[in-house]
C-alpha positions as CSV (number, residue, x, y, z in Angstrom):
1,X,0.0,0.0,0.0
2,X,1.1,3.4,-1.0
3,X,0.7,6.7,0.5
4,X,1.0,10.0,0.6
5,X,2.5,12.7,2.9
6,X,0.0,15.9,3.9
7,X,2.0,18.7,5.4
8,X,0.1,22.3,6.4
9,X,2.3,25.0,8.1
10,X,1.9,27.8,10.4
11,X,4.8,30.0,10.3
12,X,5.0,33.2,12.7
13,X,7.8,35.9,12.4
14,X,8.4,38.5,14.0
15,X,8.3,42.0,12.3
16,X,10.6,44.7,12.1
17,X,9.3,48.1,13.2
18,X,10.8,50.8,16.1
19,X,7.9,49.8,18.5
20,X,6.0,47.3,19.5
21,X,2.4,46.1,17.6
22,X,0.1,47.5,20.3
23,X,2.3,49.7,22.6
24,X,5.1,51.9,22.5
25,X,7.3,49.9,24.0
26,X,10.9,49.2,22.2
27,X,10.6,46.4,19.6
28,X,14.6,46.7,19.1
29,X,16.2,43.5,19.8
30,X,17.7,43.2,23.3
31,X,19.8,40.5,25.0
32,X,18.8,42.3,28.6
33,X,15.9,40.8,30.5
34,X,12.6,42.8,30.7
35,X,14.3,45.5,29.0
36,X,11.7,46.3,26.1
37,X,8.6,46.4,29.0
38,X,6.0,48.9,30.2
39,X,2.6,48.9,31.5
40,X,1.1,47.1,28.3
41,X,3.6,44.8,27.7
42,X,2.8,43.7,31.2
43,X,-1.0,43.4,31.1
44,X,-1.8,46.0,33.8
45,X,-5.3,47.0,34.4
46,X,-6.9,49.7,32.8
47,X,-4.2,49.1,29.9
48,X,-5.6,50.1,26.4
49,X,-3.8,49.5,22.9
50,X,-3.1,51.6,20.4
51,X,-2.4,49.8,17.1
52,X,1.2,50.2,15.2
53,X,0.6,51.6,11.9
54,X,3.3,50.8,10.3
55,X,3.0,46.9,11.4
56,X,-0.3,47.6,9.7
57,X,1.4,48.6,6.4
58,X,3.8,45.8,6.2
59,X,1.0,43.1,7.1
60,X,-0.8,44.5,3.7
61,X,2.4,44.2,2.0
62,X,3.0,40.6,2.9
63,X,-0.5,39.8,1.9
64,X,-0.7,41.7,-1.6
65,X,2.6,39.1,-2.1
66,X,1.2,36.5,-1.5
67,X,-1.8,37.0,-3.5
68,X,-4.5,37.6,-0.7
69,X,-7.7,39.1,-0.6
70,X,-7.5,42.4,1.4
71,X,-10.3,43.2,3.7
72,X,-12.5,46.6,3.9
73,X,-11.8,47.0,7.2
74,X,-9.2,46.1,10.0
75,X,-10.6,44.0,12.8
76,X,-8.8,42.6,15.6
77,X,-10.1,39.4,18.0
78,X,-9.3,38.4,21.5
79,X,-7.8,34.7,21.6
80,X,-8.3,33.8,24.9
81,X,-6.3,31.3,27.1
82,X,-3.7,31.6,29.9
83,X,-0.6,30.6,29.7
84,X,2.3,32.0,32.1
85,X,4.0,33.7,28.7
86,X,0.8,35.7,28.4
87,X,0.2,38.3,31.0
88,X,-3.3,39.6,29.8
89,X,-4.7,36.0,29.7
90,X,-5.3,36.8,25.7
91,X,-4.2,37.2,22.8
92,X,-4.7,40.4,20.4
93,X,-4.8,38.5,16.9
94,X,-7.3,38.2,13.9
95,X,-9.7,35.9,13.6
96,X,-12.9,37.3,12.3
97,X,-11.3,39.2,9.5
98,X,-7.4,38.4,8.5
99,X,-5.5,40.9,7.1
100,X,-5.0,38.4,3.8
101,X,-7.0,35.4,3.0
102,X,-7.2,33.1,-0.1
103,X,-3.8,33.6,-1.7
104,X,-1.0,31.4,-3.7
105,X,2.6,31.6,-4.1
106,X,4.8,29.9,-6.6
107,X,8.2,28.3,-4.7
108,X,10.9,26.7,-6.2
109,X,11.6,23.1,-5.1
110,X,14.0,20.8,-6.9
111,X,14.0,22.0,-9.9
112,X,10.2,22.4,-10.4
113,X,7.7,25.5,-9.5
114,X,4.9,24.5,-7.0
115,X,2.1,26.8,-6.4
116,X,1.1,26.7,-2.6
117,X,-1.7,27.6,-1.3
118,X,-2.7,30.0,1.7
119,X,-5.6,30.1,4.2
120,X,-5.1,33.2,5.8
121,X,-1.9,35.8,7.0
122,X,-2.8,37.8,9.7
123,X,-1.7,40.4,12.1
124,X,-0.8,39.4,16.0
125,X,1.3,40.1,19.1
126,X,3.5,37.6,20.2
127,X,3.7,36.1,23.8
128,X,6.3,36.2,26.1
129,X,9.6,33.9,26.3
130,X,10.2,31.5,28.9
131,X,13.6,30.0,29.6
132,X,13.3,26.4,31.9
133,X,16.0,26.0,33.7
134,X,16.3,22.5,36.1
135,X,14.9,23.8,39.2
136,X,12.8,27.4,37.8
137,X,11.5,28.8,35.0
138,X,12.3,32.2,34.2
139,X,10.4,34.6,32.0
140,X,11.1,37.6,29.6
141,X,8.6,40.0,28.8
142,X,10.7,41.8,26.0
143,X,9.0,39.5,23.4
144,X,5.5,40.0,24.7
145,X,3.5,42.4,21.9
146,X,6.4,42.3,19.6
147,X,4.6,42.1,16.1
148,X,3.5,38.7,14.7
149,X,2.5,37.9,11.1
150,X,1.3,34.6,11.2
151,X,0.9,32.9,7.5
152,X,-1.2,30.2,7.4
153,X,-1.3,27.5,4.7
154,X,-3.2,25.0,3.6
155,X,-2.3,21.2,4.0
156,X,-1.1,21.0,0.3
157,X,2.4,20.3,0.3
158,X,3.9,16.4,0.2
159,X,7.7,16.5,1.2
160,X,10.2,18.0,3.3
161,X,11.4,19.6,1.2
162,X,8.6,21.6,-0.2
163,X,8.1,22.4,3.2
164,X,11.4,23.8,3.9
165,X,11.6,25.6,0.4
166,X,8.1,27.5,1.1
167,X,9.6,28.5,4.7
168,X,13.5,29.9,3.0
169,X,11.0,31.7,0.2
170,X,8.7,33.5,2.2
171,X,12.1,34.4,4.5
172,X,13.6,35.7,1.3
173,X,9.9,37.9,1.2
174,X,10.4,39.4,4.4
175,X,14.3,39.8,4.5
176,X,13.7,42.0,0.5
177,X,10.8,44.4,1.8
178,X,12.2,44.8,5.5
179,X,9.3,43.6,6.8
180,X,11.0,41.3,8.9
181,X,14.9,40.3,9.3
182,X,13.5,36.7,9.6
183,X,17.0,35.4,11.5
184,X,16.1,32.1,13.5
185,X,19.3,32.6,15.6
186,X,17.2,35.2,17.0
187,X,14.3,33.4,17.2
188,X,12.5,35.4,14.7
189,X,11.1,32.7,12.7
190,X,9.2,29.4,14.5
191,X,6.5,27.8,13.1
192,X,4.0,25.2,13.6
193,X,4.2,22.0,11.4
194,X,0.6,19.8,10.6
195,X,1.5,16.6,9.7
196,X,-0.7,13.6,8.7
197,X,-1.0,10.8,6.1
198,X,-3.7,10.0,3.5
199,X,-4.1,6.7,1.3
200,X,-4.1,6.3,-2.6
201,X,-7.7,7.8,-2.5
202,X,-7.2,10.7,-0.9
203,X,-8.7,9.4,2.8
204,X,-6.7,10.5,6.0
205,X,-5.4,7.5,7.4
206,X,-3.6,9.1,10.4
207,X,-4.8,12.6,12.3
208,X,-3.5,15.3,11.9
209,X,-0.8,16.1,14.4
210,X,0.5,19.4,15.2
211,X,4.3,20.1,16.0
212,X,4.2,23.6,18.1
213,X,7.3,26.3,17.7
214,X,9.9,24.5,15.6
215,X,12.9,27.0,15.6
216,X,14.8,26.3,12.3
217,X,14.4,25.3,8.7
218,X,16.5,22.5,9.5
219,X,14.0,21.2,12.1
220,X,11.2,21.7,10.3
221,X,13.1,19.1,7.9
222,X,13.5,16.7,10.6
223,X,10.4,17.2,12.3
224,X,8.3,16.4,9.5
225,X,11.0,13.2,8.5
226,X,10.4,11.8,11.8
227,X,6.5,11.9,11.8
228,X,6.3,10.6,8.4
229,X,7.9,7.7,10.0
230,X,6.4,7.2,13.1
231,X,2.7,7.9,12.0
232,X,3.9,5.3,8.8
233,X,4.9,2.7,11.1
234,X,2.2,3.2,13.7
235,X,-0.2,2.7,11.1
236,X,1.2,-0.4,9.4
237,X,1.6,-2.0,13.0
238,X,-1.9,-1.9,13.8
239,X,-1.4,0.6,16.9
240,X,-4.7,3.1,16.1
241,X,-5.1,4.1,19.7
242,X,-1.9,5.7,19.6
243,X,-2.3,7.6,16.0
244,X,-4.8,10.8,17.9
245,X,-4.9,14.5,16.9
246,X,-2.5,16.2,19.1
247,X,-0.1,18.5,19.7
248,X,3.9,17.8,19.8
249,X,7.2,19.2,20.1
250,X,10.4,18.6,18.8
251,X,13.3,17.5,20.6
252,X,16.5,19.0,19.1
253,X,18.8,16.3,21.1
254,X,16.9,13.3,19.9
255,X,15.6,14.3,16.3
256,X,12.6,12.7,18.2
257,X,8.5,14.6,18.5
258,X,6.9,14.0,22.1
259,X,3.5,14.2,23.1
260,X,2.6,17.5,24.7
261,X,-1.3,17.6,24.8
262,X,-4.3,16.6,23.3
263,X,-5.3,18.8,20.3
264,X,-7.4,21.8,21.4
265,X,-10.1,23.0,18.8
266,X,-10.7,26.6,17.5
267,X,-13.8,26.5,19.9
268,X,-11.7,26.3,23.1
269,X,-10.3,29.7,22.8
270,X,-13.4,31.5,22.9
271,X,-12.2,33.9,20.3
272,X,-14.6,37.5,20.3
273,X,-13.9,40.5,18.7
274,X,-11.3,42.7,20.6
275,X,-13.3,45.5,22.2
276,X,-11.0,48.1,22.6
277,X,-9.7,48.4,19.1
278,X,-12.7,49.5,16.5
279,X,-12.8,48.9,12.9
280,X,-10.4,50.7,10.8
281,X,-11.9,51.1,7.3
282,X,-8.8,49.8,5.0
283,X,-9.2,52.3,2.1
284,X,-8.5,51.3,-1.8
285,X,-5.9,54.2,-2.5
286,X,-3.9,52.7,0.9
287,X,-3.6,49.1,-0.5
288,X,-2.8,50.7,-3.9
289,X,0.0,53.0,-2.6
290,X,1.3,50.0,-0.5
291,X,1.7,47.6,-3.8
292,X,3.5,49.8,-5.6
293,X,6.3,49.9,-2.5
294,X,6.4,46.3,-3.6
295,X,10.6,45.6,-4.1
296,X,12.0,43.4,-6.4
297,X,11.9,40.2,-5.2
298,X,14.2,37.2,-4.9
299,X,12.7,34.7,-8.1
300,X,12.5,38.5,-10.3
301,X,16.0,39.6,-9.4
302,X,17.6,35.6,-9.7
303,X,16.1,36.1,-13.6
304,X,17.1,39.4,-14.0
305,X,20.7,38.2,-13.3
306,X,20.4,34.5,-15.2
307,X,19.0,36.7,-18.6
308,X,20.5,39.8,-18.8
309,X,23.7,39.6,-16.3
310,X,24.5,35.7,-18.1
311,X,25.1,34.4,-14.5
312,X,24.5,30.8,-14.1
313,X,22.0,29.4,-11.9
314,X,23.6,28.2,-8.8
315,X,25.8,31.6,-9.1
316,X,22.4,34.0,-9.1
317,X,20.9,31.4,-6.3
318,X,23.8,31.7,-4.3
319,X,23.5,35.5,-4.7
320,X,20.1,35.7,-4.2
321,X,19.6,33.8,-0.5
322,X,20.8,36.9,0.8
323,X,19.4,40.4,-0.2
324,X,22.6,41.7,1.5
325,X,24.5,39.5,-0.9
326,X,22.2,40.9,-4.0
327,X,22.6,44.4,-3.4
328,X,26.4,44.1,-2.8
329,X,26.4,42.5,-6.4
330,X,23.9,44.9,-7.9
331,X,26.3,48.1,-6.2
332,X,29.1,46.5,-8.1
333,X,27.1,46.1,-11.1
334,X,26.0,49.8,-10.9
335,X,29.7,50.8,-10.9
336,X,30.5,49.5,-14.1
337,X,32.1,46.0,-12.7
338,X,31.5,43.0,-15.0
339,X,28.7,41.1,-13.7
340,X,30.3,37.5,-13.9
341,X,33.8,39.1,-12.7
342,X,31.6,40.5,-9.5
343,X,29.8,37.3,-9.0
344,X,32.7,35.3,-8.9
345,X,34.5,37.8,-6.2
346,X,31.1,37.8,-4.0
347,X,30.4,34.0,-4.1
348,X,34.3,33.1,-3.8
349,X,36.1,35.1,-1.4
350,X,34.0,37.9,-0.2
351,X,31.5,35.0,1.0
352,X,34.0,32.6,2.2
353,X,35.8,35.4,4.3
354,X,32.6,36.8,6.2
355,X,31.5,33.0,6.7
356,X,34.8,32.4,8.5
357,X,34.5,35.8,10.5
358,X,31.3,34.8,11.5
359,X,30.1,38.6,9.9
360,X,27.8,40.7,8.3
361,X,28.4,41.6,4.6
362,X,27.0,45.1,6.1
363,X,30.1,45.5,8.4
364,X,32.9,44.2,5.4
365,X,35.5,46.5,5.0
366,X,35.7,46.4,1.1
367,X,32.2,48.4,-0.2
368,X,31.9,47.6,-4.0
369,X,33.5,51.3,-4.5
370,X,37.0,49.2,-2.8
371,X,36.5,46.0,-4.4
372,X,36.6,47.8,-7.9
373,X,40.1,49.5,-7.6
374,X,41.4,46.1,-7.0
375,X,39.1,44.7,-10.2
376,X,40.4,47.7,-12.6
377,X,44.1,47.3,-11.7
378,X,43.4,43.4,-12.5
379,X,42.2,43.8,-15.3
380,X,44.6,46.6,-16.8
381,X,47.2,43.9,-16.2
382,X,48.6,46.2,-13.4
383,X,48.3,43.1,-10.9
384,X,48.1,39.7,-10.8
385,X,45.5,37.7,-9.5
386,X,48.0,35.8,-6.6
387,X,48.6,39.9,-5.9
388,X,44.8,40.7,-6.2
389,X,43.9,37.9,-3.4
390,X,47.0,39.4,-1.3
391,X,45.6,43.0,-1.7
392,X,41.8,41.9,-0.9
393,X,43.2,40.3,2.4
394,X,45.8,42.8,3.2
395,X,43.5,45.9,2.5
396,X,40.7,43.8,5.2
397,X,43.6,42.9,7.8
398,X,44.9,47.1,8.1
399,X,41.3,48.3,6.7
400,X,43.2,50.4,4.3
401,X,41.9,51.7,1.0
402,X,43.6,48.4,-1.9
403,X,45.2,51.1,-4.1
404,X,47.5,51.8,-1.2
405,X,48.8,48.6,-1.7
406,X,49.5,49.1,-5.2
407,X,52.5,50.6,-6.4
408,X,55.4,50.5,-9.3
409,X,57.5,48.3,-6.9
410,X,54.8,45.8,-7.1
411,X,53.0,45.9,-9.8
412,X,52.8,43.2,-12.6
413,X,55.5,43.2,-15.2
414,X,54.3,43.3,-18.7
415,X,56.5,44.2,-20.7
416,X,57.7,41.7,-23.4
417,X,61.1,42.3,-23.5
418,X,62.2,42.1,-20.0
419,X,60.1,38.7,-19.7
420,X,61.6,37.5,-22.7
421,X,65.4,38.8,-21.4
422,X,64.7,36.8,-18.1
423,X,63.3,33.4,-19.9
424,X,66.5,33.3,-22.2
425,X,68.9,33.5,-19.4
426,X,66.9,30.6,-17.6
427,X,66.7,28.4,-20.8
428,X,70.1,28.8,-21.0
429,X,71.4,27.6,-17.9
430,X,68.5,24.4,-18.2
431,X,69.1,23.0,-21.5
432,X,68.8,19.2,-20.5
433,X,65.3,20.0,-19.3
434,X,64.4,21.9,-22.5
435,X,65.7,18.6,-24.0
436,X,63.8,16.4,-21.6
437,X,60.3,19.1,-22.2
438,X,61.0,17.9,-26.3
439,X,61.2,14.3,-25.1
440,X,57.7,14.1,-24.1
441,X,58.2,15.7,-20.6
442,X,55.5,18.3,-20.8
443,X,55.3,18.5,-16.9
444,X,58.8,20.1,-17.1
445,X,57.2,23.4,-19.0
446,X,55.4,24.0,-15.4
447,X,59.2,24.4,-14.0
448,X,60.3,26.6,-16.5
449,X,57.3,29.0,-15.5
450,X,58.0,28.4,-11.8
451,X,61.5,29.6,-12.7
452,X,60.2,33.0,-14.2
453,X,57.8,33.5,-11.3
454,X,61.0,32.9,-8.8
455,X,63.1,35.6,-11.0
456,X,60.3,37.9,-10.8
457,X,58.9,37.3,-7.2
458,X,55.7,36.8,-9.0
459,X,55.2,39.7,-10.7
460,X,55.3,38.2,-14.6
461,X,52.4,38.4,-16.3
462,X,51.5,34.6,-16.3
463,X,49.7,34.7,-19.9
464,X,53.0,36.6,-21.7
465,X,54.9,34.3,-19.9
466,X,53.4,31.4,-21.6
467,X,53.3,32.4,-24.7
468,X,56.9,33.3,-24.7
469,X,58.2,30.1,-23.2
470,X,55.9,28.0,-25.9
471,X,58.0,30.3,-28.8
472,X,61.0,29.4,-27.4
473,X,60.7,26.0,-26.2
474,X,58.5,24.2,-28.6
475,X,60.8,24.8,-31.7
C-alpha cells in the first residue's frame, strides 16, 4: 500500500518596526531581560492599545505578495487562554477578519515551480519567552507584543522539502521588503508544522498532528521526516489508539517529537472580537499605494541576473539567498564592474571570508567602491590575480583603501622584453630540461614558469609568460 504525505504550516515571524504592535514599547532586539517592558507589555489594568501603523502597512504588504484578498476593514479578536508567557490572559490576533486570505505563491523546489496555497496571513502580538532552567522557570517580557505575522497554509504540500523551500521563500519575502529580518538565531522565525498521512484515494489514514514552535528550517526538515515515520509505522503496526490529533514538540537532542497535549479546537479559545480596538476602514488608494512599494523580489531579481547579467544558476541562487548578498552584487554592477567578474569575487572570497569571520556583509571593509580598484588594476594587467587575493586580504587585515597597496614596486611586469630577457637566461642555464620538455616531458614546461615566477617574485604576467616560453621551447 502506497501513500501519501499531507504537510500544512503555520509560520510566525516576528516583524521589524521601532515599537512594539500594540504599545510603545521598544521592539529593538535586546539581549537584557525585561528590557523592552511597560505597563502594556505587562497586562496592567486599565491598559488600552493603540495599534502600530506601520506593522499595519507591512502586514498588507506581505499579503498583496502572496496573492490575498484584502479586507475593507481592520478587525482585531481576542484569543483567549492563559498561559504563564501571556500576562493579559489573551491574545490580540485576527480571527474574524485576516489581514489576507485566499492567496497562492509559486516556490521553487527541486528544480520544479509549485504553487502553494494559503488560508489566511494575519496580524498578531506575540507572547512572552520562557527560559526552563532545572529547578525554575524564568520569563522575559521583551517578546511579549512584539509584532507577529502569522501565515497560514493550507495542507497542500507532500515532502520535506517543499516544506522547507516555502519557509526559505517567504524568509527571502520578508528579508527583501524589511518587513521582517527573519534570522532564526534570533528566534524570529518558528512555526507550527501539521502533519498527517492519506491513502491512494485521498482518505486521511492518520490525524493530523500538530508540531508547536519548531525554531529552524532544518528542524522543520526533521520534524516532519520523523512523523512521516512514526505515524507510517504506527499505522502499518496496527497501533490506532496511539495515532490521535494532538499536539507535539520537537526535541533537538533526539531528532525525536513528544506528546505535549491533546489537540485543542478553534472553539476552546473562545475567540470575540477585541473591544477596545474598532474597525479601521482599509481604504483602496492605501492598499494601492502600499503595492506599488512592492521591491524586487528574490525569483524577479535571480532572472534578471540568469537573462541579462548571463550568471549561471547556482551563481544567481547563491547570490540571491541573501538580499545583502544581491545588493552588494547589484552596487558592483551599478559601478560599471563585470557582472560575472563580481559574482565570482562575491560568491568566492568575499563570501567565504565573512562565513569564516562569522560577519555581516554590512560591516565588510571592502564596499563595491574598494572591491573595484582592485578589479580595474586586474584587469589593466597592473596586478596579478595571486597579488589581487594578497591586496583583498591585506586591504581587510589594516582596513586600508587596496590602491594603497599598489605601487610600481609591485605591480605586474608586462613588458615583453624584460620577460623575454629573463626566460633566455633561464633556458640557457637548463638546456637538459628543454631537451627532456622535447622528449615528451611536458610536466617540465610548469618548472620553466616556476622559474620565471622565482626571478620575478611573482610579478610576470603569467599569460606573456606562456606564450613566450611556448615560442621558445616548442621549436
Amino acid at each position: 500500500m502506497n501513500y501519501k504525505l499531507v504537510v500544512g504550516l503555520e509560520m510566525h515571524c516576528e516583524m521589524k518596526s521601532n515599537s512594539k504592535v500594540f504599545s510603545p514599547a521598544s521592539n529593538i532586539y535586546n539581549k537584557v531581560a525585561n528590557a523592552n517592558v511597560n505597563e502594556i507589555c505587562l497586562g496592567l489594568p486599565g491598559i488600552l492599545p493603540n495599534v502600530n501603523e506601520e506593522c499595519v502597512r507591512k502586514a498588507i504588504m506581505a499579503s498583496l505578495i502572496l496573492g490575498c484578498e484584502v479586507p475593507q476593514y481592520l478587525m482585531f479578536d481576542r484569543k483567549n487562554y492563559y498561559y504563564p508567557d501571556l500576562p493579559k490572559g489573551y491574545q490580540i490576533t485576527q480571527a474574524t477578519m485576516p489581514i489576507g486570505t485566499k492567496g497562492s505563491i509559486d516556490i521553487e523546489c527541486q528544480g520544479k515551480i509549485i504553487p502553494i496555497s494559503i488560508q489566511d496571513i494575519h496580524l498578531e502580538e506575540d507572547s512572552a519567552a520562557l527560559d526552563h532552567l532545572d529547578s525554575i522557570s524564568l520569563i522575559d517580557y521583551n517578546r511579549a507584543g512584539v509584532p507577529l505575522l502569522e501565515c497560514v497554509t493550507d495542507p497542500c504540500m507532500h515532502s520535506a522539502e517543499e516544506a522547507v523551500a516555502f519557509l526559505d521563500t517567504m524568509c527571502r519575502i520578508y528579508q527583501y521588503t524589511d518587513i521582517s529580518d527573519a534570522d532564526t538565531k534570533k528566534g524570529q522565525i518558528r512555526c507550527d508544522v501539521n502533519v498527517s498521512l492519506q491513502d491512494e484515494n485521498g482518505n486521511f489514514i492518520t490525524p493530523k498532528v500538530e508540531v508547536k514552535n519548531v525554531n529552524s528550517l532544518g528542524n522543520v526538515r526533521d520534524t516532519i521526516l520523523y512523523e512521516e515515520k512514526r505515524q507510517w509505522e504506527l499505522y502499518l503496526q496496527g497501533k490506532t489508539d496511539e495515532l490521535i490529533q494532538e499536539t507535539r514538540r520537537f526535541d533537538e537532542e533526539t531528532g525525536t517529537t513528544i506528546h505535549m497535549r491533546s489537540k485543542v479546537d478553534a472553539i476552546d479559545y473562545k475567540y470575540f472580537v477585541e473591544p477596545n480596538i474598532p474597525p479601521i476602514k482599509i481604504d483602496d488608494e492605501y492598499v494601492k499605494s502600499i503595492k506599488k512599494q512592492i521591491p524586487m523580489l528574490a525569483l524577479e531579481r535571480k532572472m534578471l541576473y540568469i537573462n541579462k547579467y548571463g550568471l549561471d544558476e547556482v551563481d544567481a541562487n547563491i547570490i540571491v539567498k541573501d538580499i545583502k548578498n544581491a545588493d552588494y552584487f547589484e552596487a558592483c554592477i551599478n559601478l560599471g564592474i563585470d557582472a560575472k567578474i563580481a559574482s565570482n569575487w562575491l560568491n568566492g572570497l568575499i563570501v567565504a571570508y565573512i562565513n569564516k569571520e562569522e560577519m555581516s556583509l554590512d560591516d565588510f571593509y571592502l564596499r563595491p567602491n574598494l572591491l573595484k580598484q582592485i578589479i580595474d588594476k586586474l584587469n589593466d594587467n597592473t596586478i596579478s590575480s595571486k597579488q589581487a587575493k594578497e591586496i583583498f586580504f591585506k586591504s581587510l587585515e589594516e582596513r586600508k583603501e587596496p590602491k594603497e597597496f599598489i605601487s610600481k614596486e609591485n605591480s605586474q611586469i608586462t613588458d615583453v622584453k624584460i620577460i623575454e630577457d629573463i626566460i633566455d637566461n633561464i633556458l640557457a642555464n637548463n638546456e637538459s630540461q628543454i631537451v627532456e620538455y622535447q622528449n615528451g616531458r611536458t610536466n617540465v614546461f610548469d618548472f620553466f614558469v616556476g622559474q620565471v615566477m622565482k626571478a620575478t617574485k611573482g610579478k610576470a604576467n603569467p599569460v606573456i609568460t606562456k606564450e613566450l616560453l611556448h615560442q621558445k621551447i616548442d621549436k
